[in-house]
KOLNU-225292 format. One record per residue (C-alpha): residue number from 1; z, y, x; residue in one letter. Coordinates in steps of 0.05 Angstrom, whole numbers, plus 5000, padded with zeros to 4 digits. Each point is the difference from the previous one (the first is absolute). Layout:
BEGIN
   resi     pz     py     px   resn
    NUM      Z      Y      X      A
...
//
This chain:
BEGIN
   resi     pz     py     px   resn
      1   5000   5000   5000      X
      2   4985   5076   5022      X
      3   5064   5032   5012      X
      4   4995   5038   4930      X
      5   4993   4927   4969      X
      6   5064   4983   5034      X
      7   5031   5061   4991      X
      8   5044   5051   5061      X
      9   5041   4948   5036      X
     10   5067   5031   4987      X
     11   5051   5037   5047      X
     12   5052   4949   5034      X
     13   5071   5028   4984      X
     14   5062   4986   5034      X
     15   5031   4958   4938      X
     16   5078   4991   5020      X
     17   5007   4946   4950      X
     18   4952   4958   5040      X
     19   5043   4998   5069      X
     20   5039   4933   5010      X
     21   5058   5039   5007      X
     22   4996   5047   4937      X
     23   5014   4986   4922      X
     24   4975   5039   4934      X
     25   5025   5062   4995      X
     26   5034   4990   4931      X
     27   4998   5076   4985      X
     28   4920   5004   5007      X
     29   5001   4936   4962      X
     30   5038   5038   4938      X
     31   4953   5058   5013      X
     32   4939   4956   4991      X
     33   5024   4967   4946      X
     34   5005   5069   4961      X
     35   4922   5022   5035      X
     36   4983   4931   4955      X
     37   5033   5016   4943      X
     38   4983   5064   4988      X
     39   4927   5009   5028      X
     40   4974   4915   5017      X
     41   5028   4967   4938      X
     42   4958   5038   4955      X
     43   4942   4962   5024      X
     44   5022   4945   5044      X
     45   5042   4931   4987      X
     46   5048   4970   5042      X
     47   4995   4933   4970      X
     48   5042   4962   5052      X
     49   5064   5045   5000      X
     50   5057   4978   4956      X
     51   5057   5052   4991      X
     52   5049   4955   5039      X
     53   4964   5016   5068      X
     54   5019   5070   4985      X
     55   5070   4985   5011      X
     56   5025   5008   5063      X
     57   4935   5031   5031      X
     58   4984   5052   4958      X
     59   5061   5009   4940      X
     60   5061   4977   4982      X
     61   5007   4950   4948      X
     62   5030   5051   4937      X
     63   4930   5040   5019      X
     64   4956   4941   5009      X
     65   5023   4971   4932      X
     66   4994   5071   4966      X
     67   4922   4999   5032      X
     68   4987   4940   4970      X
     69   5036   5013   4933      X
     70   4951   5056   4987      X
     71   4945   4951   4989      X
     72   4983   4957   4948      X
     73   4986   4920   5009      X
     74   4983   4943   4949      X
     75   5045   4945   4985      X
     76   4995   4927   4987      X
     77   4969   4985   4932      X
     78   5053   4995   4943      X
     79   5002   4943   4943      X
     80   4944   5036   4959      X
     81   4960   5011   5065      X
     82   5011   5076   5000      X
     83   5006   5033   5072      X
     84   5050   5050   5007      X
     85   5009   5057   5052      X
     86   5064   5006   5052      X
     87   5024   5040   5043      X
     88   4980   4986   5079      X
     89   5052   4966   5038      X
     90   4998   4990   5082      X
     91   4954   4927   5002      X
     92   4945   5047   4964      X
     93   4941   5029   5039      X
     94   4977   5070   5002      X
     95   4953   5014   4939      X
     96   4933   5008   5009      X
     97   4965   5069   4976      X
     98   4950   4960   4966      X
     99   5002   4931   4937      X
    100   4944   4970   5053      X
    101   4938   5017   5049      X
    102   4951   5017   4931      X
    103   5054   5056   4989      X
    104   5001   5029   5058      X
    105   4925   5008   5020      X
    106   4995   5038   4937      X
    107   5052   5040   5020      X
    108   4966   5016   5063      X
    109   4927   5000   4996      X
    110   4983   4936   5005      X
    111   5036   4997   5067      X
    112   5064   4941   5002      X
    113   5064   5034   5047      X
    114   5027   4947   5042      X
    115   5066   4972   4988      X
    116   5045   5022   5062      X
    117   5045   4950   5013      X
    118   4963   4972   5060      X
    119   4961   5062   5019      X
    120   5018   5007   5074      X
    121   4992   4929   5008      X
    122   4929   5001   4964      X
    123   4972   5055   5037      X
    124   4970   5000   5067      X
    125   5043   5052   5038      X
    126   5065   5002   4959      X
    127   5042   5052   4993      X
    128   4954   5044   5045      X
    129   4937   4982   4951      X
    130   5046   5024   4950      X
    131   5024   5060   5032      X
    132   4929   5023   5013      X
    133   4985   4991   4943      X
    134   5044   5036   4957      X
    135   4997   5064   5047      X
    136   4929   4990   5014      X
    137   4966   5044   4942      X
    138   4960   5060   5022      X
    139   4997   5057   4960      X
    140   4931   4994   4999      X
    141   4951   4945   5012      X
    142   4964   5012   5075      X
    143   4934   5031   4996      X
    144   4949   4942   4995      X
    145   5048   4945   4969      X
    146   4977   4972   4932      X
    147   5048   4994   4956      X
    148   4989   4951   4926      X
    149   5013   5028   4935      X
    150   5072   4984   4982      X
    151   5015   4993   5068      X
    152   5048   5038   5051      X
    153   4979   5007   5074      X
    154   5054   4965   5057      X
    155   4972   4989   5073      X
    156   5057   4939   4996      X
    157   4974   4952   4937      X
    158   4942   4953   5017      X
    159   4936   5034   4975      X
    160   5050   5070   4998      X
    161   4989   4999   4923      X
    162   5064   4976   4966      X
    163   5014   5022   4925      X
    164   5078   5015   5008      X
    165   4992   5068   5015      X
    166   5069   5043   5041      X
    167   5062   4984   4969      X
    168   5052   5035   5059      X
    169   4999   5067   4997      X
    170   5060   5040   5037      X
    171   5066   5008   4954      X
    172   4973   4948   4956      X
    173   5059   4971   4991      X
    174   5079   5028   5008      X
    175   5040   4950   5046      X
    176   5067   4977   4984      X
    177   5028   5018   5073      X
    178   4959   5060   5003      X
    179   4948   4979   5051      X
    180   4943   5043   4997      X
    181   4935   4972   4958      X
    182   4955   5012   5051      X
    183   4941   4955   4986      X
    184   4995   4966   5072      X
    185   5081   4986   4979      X
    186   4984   4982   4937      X
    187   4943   4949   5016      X
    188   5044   4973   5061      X
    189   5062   4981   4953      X
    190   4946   4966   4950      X
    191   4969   4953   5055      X
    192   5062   4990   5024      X
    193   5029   4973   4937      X
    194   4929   4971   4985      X
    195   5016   4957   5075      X
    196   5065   4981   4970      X
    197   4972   4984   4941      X
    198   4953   4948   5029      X
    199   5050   4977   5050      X
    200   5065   5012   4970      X
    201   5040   4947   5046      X
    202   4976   5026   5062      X
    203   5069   5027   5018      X
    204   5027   4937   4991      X
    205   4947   4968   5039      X
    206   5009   5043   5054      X
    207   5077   4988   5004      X
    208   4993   4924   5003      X
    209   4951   5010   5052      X
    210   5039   5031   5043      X
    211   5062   4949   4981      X
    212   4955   4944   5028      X
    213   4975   5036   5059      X
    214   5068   5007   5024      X
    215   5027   4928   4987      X
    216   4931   4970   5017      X
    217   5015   5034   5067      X
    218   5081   4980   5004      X
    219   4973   4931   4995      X
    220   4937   5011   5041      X
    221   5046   5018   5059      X
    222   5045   4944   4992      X
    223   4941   4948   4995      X
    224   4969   5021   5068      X
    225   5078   4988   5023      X
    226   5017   4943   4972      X
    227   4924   4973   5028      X
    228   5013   5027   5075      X
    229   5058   4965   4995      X
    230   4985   4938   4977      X
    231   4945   4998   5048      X
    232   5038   5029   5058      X
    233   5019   4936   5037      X
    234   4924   4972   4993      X
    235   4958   5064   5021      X
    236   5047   5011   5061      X
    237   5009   4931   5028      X
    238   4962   4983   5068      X
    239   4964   4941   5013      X
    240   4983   4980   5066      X
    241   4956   4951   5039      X
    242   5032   4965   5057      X
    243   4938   4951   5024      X
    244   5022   4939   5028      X
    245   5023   4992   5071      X
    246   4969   4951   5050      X
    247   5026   4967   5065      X
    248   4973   5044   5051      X
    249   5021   5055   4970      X
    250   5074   4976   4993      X
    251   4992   4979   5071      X
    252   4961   5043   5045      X
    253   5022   4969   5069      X
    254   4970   4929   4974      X
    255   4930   5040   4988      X
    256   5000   5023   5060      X
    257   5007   4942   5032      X
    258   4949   4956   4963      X
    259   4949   5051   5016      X
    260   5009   4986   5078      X
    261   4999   4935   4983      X
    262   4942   5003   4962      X
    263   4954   5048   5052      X
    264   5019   4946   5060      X
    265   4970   4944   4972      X
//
């Protein structure tokens, strides 16, 4: 593909969630999770997300059960068959914005917005192709780029047509801890939580990772010890050759003898 086909490879970003040392910053996670709420949600599904991954990451549990209380869900079928609605409890996943994929193309031109859930993980660049491409709307298109009807111009999306057009705009949204709503700070705290989103045990991946690194090398250490010495008495014993003695050699006075004898005859 020509690199409009494949779109403006995007800008590599110093991601501190990605060292092997570093965790989620739980704040930016909260301050994504609003970003979705109040500007993704509208369009976007986060199919795989139930409300009790909130907890602990994101919320407490009084606010993650009053998040999922505000939605509606269907219940098992009663004697006469009749489905009734209920309140959302914590083992219920975030609603979608749309009753299926018919729904939401009409919603949106024909065009279907991808559910979110994996999004980093789906996306060739992660969080960077994300970043990009959130920030990555010109004011105007460049002079000679051909843009379709219905269409908004981003150097970052393969064929840099896409039909979301800019969502982040600065003081879009009003921050619980008063950070400002900067839209570079506004689309990092969405990837972010859109990372933890697709990888929401990574901190306790990363933990146990380092829990086996140091016991696999407590008991490295004391294998090569306990093999050195084992093998200690066999890798420094000595063996040596004594060949086999002979009489003239035991006796040299005799040889020297029988080899006068010897020359007079």
């Amino acid at each position: 593909m020509t690199p409009a086909e494949e779109g403006l490879h995007p800008t590599k970003y110093p991601w501190e969630h990605e060292k092997l040392y570093k965790t989620f910053d739980h704040q930016a996670l909260r301050r994504g999770f609003q970003v979705y709420r109040e500007v993704c949600s509208s369009c976007h599904s986060l199919k795989r997300i139930p409300y009790r991954t909130l907890v602990g990451n994101i919320m407490t549990v009084d606010e993650a059960k009053a998040l999922a209380e505000e939605n509606e869900y269907d219940t098992e079928p009663n004697d006469e068959g009749e489905i009734e609605k209920r309140p959302g409890k914590l083992s219920d996943y975030v609603p979608s914005p749309y009753k299926n994929d018919e729904a939401a193309r009409a919603a949106n031109n024909g065009a279907l917005p991808p559910d979110l859930s994996l999004m980093v993980k789906a996306r060739h660049g992660g969080c960077n192709y994300i970043f990009n491409l959130l920030t990555g709307y010109p004011e105007e298109p460049p002079a000679g780029a051909v843009v379709q009807s219905g269409l908004n111009f981003n150097p970052y999306f393969p064929g840099t047509g896409i039909a979301m057009a800019r969502v982040l705009y600065d003081g879009l949204v009003d921050y619980e801890d008063g950070t400002p709503a900067t839209t570079s700070q506004m689309a990092k705290d969405v990837v972010e939580f859109l990372n933890w989103s697709a990888e929401p045990e990574m901190d306790d991946r990363k933990r146990m990772g380092w829990k086996v690194m140091a016991i696999g090398s407590v008991l490295f250490g004391l294998s090569v010890w306990v093999k050195r010495y084992k093998w200690s008495t066999i890798k420094t014993r000595k063996i040596i050759y004594n060949p086999p003695v002979n009489a003239a050699s035991r006796n040299p006075s005799t040889a020297r003898v029988d080899t006068k004898i010897s020359s007079g005859r």
